[in-house]
N, CA and C atoms as a LAMMPS dump frame, in Angstrom:
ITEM: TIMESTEP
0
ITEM: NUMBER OF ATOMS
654
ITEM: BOX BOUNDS ff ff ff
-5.0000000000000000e+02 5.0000000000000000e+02
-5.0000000000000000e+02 5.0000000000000000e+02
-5.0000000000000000e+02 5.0000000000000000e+02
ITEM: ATOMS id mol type element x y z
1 1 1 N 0.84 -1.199 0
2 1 2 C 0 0 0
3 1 3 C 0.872 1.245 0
4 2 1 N 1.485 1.33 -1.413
5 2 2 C 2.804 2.865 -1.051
6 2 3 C 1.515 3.938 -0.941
7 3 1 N 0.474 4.183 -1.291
8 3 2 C -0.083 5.463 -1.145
9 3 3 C -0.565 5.419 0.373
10 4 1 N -0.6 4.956 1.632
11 4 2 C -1.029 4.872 2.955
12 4 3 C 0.661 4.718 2.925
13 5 1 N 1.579 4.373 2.76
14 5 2 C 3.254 4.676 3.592
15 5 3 C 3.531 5.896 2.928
16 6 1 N 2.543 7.097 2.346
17 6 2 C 3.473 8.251 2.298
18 6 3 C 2.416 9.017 3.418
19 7 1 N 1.678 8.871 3.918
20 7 2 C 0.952 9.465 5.163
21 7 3 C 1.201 9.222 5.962
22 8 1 N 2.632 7.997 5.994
23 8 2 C 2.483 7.631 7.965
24 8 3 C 3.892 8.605 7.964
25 9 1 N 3.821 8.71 9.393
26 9 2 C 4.926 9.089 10.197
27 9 3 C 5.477 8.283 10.706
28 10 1 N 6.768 7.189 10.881
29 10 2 C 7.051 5.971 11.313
30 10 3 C 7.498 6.625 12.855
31 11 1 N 7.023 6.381 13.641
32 11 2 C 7.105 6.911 14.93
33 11 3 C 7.994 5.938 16.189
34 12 1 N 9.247 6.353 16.745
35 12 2 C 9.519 5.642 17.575
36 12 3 C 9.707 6.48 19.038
37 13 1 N 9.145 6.94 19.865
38 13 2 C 9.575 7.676 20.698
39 13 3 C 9.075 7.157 22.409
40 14 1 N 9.401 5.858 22.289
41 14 2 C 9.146 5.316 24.149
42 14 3 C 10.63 5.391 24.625
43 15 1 N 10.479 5.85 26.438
44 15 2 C 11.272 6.228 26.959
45 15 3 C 12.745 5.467 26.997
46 16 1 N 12.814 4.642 26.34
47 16 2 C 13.893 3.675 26.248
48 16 3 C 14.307 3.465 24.983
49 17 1 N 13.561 4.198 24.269
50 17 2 C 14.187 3.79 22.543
51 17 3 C 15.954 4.349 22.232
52 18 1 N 16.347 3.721 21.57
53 18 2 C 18.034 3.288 21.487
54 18 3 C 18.584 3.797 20.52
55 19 1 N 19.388 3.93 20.086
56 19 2 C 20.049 4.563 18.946
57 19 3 C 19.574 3.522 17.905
58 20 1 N 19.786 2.131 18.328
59 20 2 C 19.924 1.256 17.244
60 20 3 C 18.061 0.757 16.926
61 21 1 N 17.07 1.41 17.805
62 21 2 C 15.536 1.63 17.236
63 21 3 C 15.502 2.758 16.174
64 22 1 N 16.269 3.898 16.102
65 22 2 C 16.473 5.067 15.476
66 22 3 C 16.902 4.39 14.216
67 23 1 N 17.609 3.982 14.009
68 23 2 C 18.279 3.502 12.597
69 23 3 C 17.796 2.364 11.93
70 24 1 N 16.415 1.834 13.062
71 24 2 C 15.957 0.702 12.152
72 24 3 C 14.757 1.832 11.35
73 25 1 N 13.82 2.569 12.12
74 25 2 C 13.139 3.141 11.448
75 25 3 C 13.992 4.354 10.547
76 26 1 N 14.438 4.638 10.537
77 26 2 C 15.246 5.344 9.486
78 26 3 C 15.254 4.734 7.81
79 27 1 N 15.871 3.523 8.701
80 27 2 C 15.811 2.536 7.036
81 27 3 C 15.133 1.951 6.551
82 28 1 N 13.822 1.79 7.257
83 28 2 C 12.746 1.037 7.063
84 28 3 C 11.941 2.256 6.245
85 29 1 N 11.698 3.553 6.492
86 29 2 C 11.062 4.896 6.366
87 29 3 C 11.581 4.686 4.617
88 30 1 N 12.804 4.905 4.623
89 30 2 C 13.623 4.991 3.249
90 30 3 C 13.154 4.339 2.331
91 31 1 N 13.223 2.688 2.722
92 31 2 C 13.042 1.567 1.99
93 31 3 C 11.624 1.587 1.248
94 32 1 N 10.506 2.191 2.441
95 32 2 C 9.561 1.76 1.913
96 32 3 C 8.411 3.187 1.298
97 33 1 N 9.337 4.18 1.94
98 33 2 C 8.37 5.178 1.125
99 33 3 C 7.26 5.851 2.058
100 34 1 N 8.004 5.621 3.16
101 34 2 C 7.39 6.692 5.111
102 34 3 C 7.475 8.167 4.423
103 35 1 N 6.365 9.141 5.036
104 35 2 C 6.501 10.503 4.58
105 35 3 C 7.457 10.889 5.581
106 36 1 N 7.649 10.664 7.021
107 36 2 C 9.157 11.097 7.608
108 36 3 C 9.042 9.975 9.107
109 37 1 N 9.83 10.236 9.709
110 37 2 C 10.731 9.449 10.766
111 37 3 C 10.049 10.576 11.982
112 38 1 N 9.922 9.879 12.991
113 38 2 C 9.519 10.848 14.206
114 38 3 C 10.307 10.434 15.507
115 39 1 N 11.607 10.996 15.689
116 39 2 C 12.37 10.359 17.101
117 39 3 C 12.363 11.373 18.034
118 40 1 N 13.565 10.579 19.084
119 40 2 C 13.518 11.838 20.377
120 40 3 C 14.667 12.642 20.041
121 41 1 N 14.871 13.617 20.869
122 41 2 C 15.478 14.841 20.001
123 41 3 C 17.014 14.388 20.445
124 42 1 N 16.903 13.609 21.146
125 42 2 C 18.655 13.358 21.571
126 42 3 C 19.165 12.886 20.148
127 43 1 N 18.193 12.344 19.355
128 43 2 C 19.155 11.379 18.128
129 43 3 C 19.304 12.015 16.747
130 44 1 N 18.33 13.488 16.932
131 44 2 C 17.967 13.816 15.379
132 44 3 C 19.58 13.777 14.76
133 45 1 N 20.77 14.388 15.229
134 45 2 C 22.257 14.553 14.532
135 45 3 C 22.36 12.914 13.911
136 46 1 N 21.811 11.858 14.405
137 46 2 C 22.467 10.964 14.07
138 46 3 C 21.754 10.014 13.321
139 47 1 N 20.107 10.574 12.989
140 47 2 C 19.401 10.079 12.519
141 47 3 C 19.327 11.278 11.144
142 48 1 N 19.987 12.37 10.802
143 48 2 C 20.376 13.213 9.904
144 48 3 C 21.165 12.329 9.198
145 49 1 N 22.142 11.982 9.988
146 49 2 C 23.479 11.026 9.307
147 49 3 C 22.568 10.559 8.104
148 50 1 N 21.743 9.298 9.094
149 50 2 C 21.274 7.928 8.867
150 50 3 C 20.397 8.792 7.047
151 51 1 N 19.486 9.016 7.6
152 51 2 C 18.719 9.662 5.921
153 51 3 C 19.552 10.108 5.181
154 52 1 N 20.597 11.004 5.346
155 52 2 C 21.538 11.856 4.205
156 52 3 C 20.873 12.899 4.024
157 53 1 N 21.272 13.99 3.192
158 53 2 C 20.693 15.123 2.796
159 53 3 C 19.916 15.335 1.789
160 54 1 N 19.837 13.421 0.832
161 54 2 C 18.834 14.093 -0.283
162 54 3 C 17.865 12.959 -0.133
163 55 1 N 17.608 12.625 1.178
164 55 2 C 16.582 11.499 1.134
165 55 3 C 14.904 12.587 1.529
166 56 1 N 13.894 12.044 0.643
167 56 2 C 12.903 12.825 0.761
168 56 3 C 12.061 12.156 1.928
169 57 1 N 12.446 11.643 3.144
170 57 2 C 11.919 11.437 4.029
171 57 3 C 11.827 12.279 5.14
172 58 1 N 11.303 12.835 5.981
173 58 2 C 11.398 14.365 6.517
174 58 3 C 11.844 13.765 7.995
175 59 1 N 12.639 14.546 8.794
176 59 2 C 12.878 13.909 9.982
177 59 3 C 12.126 14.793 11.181
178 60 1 N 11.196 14.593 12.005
179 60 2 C 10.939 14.841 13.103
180 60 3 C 10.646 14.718 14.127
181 61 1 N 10.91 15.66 14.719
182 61 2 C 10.958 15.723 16.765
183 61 3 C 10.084 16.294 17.587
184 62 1 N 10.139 15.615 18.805
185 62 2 C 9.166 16.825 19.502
186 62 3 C 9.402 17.83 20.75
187 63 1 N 8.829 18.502 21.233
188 63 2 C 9.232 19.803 21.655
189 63 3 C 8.29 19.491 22.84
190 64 1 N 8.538 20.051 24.166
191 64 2 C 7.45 20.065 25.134
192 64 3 C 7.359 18.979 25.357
193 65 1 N 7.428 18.004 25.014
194 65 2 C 6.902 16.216 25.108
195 65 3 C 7.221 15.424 26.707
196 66 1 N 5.685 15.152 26.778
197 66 2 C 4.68 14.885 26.651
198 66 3 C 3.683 16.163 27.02
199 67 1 N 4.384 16.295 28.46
200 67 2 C 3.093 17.172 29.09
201 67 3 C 2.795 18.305 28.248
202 68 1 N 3.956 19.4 27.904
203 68 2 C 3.758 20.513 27.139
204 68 3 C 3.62 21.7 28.143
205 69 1 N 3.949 21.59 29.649
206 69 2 C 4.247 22.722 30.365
207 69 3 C 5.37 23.293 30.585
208 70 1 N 6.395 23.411 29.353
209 70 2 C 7.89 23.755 29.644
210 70 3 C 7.618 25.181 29.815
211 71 1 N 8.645 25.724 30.257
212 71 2 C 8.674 27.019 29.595
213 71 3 C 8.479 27.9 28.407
214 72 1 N 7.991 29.175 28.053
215 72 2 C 8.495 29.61 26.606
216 72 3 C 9.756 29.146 25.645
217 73 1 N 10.688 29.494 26.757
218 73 2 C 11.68 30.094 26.47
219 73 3 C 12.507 28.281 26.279
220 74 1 N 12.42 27.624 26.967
221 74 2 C 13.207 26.101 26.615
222 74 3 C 12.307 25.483 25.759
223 75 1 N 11.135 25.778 25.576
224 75 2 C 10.049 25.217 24.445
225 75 3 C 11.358 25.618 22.731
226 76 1 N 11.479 27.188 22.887
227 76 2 C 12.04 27.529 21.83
228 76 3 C 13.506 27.207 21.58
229 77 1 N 14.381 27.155 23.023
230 77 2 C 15.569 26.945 22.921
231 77 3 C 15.484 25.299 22.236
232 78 1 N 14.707 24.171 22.376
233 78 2 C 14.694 23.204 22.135
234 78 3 C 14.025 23.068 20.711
235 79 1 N 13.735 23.893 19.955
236 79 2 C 13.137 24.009 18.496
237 79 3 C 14.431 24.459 17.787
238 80 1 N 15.133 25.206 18.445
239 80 2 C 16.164 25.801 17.775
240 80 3 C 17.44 24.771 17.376
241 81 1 N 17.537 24.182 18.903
242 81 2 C 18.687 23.43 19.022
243 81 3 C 18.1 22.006 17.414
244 82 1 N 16.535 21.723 17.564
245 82 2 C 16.517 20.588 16.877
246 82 3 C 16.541 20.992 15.329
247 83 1 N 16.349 22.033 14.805
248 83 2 C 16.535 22.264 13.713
249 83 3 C 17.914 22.359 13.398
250 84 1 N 19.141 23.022 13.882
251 84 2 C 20.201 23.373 13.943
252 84 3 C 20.944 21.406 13.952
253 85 1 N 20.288 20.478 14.339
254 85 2 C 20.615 19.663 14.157
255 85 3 C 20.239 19.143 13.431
256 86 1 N 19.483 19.234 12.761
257 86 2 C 18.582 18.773 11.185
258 86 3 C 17.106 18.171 10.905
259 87 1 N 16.587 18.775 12.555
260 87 2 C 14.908 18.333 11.921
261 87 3 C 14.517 19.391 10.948
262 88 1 N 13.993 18.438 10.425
263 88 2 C 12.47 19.705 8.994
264 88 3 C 11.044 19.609 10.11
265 89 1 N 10.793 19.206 11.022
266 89 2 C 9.532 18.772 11.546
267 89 3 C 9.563 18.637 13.018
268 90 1 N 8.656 19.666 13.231
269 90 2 C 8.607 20.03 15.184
270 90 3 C 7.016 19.694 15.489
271 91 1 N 7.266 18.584 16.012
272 91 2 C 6.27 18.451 17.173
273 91 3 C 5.681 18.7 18.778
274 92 1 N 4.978 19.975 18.613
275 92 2 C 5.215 20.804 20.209
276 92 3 C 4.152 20.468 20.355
277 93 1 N 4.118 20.407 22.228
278 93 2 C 2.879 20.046 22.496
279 93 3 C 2.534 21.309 23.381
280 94 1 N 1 21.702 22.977
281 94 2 C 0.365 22.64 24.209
282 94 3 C 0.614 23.062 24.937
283 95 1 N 0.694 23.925 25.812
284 95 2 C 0.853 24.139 27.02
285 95 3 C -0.826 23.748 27.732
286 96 1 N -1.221 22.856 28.08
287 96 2 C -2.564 22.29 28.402
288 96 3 C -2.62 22.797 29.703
289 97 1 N -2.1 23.069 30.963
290 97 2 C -1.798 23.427 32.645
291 97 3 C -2.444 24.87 32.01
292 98 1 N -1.604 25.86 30.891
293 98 2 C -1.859 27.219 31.105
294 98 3 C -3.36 27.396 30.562
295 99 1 N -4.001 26.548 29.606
296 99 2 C -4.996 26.688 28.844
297 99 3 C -6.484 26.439 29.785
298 100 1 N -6.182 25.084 30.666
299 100 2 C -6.814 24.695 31.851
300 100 3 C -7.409 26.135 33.118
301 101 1 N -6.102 26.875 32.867
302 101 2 C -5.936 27.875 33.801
303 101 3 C -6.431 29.185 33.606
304 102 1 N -6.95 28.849 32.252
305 102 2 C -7.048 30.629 31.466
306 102 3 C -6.122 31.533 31.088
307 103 1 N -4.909 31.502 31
308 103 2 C -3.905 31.803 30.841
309 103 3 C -3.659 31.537 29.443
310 104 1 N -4.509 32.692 28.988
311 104 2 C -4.613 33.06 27.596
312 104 3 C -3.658 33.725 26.496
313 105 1 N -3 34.739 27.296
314 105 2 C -2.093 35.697 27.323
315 105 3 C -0.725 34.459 26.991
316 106 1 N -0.495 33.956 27.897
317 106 2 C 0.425 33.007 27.629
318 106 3 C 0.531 31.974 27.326
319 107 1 N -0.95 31.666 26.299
320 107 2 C -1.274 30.371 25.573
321 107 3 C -0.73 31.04 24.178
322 108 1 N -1.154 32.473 24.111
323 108 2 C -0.786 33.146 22.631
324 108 3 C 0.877 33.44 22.684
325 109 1 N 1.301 33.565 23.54
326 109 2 C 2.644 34.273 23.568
327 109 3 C 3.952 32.633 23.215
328 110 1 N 3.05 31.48 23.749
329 110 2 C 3.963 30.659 23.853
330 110 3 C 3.958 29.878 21.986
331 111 1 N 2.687 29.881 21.794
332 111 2 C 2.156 29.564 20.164
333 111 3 C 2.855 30.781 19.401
334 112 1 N 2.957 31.887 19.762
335 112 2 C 3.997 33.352 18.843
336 112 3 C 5.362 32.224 18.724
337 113 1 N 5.839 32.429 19.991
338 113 2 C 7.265 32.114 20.122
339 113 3 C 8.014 30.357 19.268
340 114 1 N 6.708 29.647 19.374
341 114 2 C 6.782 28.161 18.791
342 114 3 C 7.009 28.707 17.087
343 115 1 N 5.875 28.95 16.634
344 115 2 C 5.799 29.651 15.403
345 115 3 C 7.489 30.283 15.17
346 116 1 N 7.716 31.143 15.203
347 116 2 C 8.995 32.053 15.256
348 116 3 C 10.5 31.229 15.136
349 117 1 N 10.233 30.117 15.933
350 117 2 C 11.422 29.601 16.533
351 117 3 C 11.452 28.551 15.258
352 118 1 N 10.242 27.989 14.83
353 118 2 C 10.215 27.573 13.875
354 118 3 C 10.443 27.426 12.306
355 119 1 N 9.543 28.442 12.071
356 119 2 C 9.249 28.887 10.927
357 119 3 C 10.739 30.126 10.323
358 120 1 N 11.874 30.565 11.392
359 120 2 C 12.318 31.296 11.284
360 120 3 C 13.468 30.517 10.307
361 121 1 N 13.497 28.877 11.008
362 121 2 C 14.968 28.066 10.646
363 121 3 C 14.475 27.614 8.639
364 122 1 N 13.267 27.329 8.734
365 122 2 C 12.407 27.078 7.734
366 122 3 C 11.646 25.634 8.031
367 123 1 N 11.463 25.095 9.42
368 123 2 C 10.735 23.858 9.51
369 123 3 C 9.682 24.584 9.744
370 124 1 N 8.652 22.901 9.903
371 124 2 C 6.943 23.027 9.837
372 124 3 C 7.233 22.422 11.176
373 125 1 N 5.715 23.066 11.491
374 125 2 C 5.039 22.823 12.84
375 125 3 C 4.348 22.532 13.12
376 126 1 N 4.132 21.345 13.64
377 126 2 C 2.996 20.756 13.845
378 126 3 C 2.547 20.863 15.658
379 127 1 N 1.217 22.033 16.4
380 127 2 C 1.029 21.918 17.505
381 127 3 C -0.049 21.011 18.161
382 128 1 N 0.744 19.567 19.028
383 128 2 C -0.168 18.557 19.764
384 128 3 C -0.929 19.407 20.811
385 129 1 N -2.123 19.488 20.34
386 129 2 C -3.742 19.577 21.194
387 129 3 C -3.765 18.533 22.436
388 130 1 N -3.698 17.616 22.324
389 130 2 C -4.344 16.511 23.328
390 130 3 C -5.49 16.621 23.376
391 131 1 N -6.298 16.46 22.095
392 131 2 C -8.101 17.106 21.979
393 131 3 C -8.532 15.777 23.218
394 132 1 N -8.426 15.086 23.689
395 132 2 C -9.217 13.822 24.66
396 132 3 C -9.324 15.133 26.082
397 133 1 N -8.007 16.304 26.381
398 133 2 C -8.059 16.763 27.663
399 133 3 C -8.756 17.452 27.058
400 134 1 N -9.409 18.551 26.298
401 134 2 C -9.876 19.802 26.068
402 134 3 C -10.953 19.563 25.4
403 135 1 N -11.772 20.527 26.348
404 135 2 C -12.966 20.932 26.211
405 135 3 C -13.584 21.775 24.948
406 136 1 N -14.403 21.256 24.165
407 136 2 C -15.314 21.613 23.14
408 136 3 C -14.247 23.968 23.332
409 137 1 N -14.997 24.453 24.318
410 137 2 C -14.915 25.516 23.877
411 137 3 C -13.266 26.048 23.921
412 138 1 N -12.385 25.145 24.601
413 138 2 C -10.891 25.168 24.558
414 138 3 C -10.537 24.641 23.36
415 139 1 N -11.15 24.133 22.911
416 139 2 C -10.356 24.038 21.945
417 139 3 C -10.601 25.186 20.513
418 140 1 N -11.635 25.395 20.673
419 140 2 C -12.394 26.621 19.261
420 140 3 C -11.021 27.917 20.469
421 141 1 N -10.902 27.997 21.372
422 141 2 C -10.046 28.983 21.839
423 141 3 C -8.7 28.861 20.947
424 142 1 N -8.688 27.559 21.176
425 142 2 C -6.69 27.026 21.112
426 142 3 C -6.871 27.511 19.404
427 143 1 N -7.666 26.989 19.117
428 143 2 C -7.646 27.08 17.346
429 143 3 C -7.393 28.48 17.003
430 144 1 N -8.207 29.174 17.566
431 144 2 C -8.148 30.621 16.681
432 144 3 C -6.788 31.219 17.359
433 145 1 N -5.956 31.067 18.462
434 145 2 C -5.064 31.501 18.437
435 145 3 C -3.777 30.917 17.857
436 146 1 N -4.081 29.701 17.516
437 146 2 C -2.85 28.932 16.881
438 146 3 C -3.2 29.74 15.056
439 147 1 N -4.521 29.762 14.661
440 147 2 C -4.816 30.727 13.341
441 147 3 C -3.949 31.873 13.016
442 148 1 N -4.22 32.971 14.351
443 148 2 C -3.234 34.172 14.217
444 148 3 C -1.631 34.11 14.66
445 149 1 N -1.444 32.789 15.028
446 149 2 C 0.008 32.635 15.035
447 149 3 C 0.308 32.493 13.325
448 150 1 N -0.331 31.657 13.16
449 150 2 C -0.028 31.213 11.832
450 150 3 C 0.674 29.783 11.485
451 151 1 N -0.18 28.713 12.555
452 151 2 C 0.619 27.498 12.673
453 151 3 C -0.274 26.976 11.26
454 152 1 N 0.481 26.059 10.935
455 152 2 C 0.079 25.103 9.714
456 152 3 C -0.943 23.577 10.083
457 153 1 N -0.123 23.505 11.224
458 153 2 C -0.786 22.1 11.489
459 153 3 C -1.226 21.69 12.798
460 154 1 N -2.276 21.073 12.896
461 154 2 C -2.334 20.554 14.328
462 154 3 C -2.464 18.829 14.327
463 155 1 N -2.412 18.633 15.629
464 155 2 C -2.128 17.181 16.064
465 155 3 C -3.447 16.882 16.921
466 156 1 N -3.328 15.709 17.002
467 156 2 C -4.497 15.305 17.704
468 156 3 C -4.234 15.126 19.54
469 157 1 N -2.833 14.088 19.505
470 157 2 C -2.41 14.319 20.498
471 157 3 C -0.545 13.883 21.063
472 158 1 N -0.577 13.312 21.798
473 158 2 C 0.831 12.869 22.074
474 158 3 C 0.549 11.165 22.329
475 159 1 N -0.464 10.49 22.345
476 159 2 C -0.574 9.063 22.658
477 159 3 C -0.047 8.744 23.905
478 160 1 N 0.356 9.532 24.451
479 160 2 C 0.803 9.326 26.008
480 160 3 C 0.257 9.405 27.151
481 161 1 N -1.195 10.072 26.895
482 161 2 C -2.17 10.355 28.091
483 161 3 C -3.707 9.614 28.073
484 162 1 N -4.051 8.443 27.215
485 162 2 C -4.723 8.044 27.14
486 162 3 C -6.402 7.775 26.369
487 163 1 N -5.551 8.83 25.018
488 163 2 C -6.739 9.584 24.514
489 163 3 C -6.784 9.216 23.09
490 164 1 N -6.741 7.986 22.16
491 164 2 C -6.482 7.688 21.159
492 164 3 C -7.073 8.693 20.232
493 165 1 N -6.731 8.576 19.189
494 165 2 C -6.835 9.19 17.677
495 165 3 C -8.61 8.918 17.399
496 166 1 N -9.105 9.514 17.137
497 166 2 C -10.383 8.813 15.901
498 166 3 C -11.26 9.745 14.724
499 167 1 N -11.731 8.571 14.047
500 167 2 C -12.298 10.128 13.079
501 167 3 C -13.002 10.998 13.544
502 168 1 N -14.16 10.269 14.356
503 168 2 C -14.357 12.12 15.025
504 168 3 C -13.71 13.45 15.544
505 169 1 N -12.325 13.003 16.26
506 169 2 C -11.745 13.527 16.893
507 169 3 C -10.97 14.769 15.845
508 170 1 N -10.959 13.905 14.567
509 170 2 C -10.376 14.531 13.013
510 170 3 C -11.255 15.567 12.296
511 171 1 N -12.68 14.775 12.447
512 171 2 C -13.674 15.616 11.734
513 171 3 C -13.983 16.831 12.591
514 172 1 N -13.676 16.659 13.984
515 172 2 C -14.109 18.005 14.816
516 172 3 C -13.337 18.946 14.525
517 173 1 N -11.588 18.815 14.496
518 173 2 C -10.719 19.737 14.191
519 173 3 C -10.729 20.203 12.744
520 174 1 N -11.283 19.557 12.006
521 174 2 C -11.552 19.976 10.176
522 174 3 C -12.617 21.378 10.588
523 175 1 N -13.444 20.791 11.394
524 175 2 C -14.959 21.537 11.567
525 175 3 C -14.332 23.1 11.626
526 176 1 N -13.892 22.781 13.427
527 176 2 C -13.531 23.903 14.241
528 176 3 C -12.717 24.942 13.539
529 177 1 N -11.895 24.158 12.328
530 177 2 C -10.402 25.159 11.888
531 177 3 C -10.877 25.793 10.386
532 178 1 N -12.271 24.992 9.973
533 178 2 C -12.954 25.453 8.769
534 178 3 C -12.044 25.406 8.144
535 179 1 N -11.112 24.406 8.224
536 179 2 C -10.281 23.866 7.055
537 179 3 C -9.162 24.007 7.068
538 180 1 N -8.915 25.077 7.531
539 180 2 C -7.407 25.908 8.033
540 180 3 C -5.943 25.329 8.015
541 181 1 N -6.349 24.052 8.668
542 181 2 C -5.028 23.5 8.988
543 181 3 C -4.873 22.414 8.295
544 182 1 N -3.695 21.385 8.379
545 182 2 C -3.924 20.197 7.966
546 182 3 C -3.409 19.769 9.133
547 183 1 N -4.028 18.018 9.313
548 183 2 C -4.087 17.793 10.458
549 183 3 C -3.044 16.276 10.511
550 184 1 N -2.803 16.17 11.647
551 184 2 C -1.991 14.781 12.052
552 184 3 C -2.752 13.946 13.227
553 185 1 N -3.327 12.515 12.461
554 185 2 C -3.767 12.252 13.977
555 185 3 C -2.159 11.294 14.612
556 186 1 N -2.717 10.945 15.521
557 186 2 C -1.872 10.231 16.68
558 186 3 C -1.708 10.006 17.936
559 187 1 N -1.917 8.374 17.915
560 187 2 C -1.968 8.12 19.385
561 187 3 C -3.118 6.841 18.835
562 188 1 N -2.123 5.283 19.539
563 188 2 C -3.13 4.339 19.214
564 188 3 C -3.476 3.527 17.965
565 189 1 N -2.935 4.294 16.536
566 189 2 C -3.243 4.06 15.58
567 189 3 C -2.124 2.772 15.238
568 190 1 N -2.797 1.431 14.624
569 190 2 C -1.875 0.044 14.647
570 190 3 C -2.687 -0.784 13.75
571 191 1 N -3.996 -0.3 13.176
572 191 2 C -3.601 -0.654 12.226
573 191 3 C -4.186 -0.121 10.296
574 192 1 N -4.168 -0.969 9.413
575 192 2 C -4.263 -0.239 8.388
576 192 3 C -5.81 0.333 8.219
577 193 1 N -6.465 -0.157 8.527
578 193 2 C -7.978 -0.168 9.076
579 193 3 C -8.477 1.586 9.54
580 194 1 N -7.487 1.519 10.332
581 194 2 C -7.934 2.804 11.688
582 194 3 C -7.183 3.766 11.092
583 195 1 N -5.857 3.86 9.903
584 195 2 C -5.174 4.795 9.324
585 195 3 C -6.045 5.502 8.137
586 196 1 N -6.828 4.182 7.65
587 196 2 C -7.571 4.724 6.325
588 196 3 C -8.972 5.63 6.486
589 197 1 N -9.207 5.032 7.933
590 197 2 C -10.584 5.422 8.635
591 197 3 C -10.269 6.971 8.584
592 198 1 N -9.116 7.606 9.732
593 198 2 C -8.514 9.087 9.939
594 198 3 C -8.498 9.383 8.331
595 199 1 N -7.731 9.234 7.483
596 199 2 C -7.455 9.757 6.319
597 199 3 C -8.78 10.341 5.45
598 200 1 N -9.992 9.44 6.035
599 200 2 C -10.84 9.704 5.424
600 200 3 C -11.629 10.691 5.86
601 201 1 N -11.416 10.858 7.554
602 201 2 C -12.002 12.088 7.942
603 201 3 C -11.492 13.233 7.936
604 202 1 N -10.559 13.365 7.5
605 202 2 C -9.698 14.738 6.819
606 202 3 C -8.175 14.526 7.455
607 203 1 N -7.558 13.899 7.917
608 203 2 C -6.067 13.495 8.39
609 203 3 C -5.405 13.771 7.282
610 204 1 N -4.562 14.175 7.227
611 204 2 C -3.131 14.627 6.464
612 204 3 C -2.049 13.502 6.258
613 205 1 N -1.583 13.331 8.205
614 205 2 C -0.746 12.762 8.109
615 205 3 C -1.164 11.796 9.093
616 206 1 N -0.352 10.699 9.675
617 206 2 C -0.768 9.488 10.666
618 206 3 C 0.62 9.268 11.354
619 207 1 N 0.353 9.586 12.277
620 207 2 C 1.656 9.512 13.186
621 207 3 C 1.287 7.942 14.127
622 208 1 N 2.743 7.013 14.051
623 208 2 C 2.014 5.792 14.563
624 208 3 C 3.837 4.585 14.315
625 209 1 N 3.738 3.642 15.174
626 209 2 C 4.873 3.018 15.389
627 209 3 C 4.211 1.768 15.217
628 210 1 N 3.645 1.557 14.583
629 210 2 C 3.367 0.315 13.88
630 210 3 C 3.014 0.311 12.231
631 211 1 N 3.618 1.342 11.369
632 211 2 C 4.021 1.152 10.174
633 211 3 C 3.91 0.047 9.205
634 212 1 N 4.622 -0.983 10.008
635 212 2 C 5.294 -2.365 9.354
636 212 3 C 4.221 -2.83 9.203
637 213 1 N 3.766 -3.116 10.495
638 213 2 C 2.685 -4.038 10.285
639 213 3 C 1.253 -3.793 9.665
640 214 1 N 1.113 -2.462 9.653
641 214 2 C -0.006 -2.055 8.642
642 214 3 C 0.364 -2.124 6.984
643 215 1 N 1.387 -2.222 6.43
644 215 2 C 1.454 -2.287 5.196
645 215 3 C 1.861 -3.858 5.106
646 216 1 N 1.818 -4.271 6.401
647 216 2 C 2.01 -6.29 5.937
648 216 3 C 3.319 -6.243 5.608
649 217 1 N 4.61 -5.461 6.186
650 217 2 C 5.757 -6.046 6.265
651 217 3 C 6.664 -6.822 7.521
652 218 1 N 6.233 -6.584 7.965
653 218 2 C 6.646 -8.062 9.028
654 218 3 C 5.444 -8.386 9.91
């Protein structure tokens, strides 16, 4: 199925993943025609190596991960550092604590600064929602200020808090963004079934560490 392996994201990012998990999905991404690689940011220099400079597989990381209550300011120092090491692709997550809190002011200031830190090196940005924590009217909030930032993409979530991917969850953010964005789900997604399902409710991309086994290679 090469047209479903240029939508996935081959995703490896549990707290123990190894250099030598990094370089299997690297080559597996290559081989088979992955739209990019998604690791932890300790490896992007060496997972740059691994792709080369003219492989059209995109490499990315994430920022904030999991919770998404870092600071501004190490949110950006850590966008900077990962581009400067060769991601094309930032995955930041929310600040969900400040959004919870009303802390509006510094829901916009931290989405400015993501944007900026980003878009300045020339990567894309993709900002994780965690739509399972947020509430119907938090999220029409989060949207219109991620709009006047001028983010490109949103996420569904980080798969780390218990809130899987689904098409509704896809079709709500199509709704809410009136199209605006393109979207990434993730979290949960294993198999080819549940990738084609998202794609169909407006998903972009499919972020997910079971790749292989949805296209029936091992």
């Amino acid at each position: 199925m090469p047209e479903l392996a240029q939508h996935l994201e081959h995703t490896v990012l549990k707290p123990d993943t190894t250099i030598g998990d990094v370089g299997k999905v690297c080559d597996e991404a290559m081989r088979h025609g992955f739209a990019a690689v998604c690791i932890p940011p300790l490896y992007i220099r060496d997972a740059r190596s691994m792709l080369g400079d003219r492989s059209k597989v995109r490499l990315a990381t994430v920022v904030g991960f999991p919770m998404g209550y870092s600071s501004i300011s190490s949110k950006s120092d850590e966008i900077k550092r990962a581009m400067d090491d060769g991601a094309t692709d930032i995955d930041a997550v929310l600040n969900i604590s400040a959004v919870k809190s009303g802390l509006w002011n510094h829901v916009s200031r931290d989405l400015d600064a993501l944007t900026l830190a980003t878009q300045s090196r020339g990567g894309t940005l993709k900002l994780i929602l965690e739509c399972g924590l947020l509430s119907g009217d938090e999220l029409v909030r989060v949207i219109g200020i991620a709009r006047e930032a001028g983010l490109p993409w949103l996420k569904t979530g980080t798969g780390f808090h218990g809130h899987n991917a689904t098409p509704e969850m896809v079709k709500n953010l199509v709704r809410l963004s009136g199209g605006h964005f393109r979207i990434k789900a993730a979290g949960g997604i294993r198999t080819a079934e549940q990738a084609q399902a998202l794609i169909s409710a407006g998903a972009h991309s499919i972020g997910t560490s079971s790749g292989m086994e949805m296209l029936n290679l091992k």
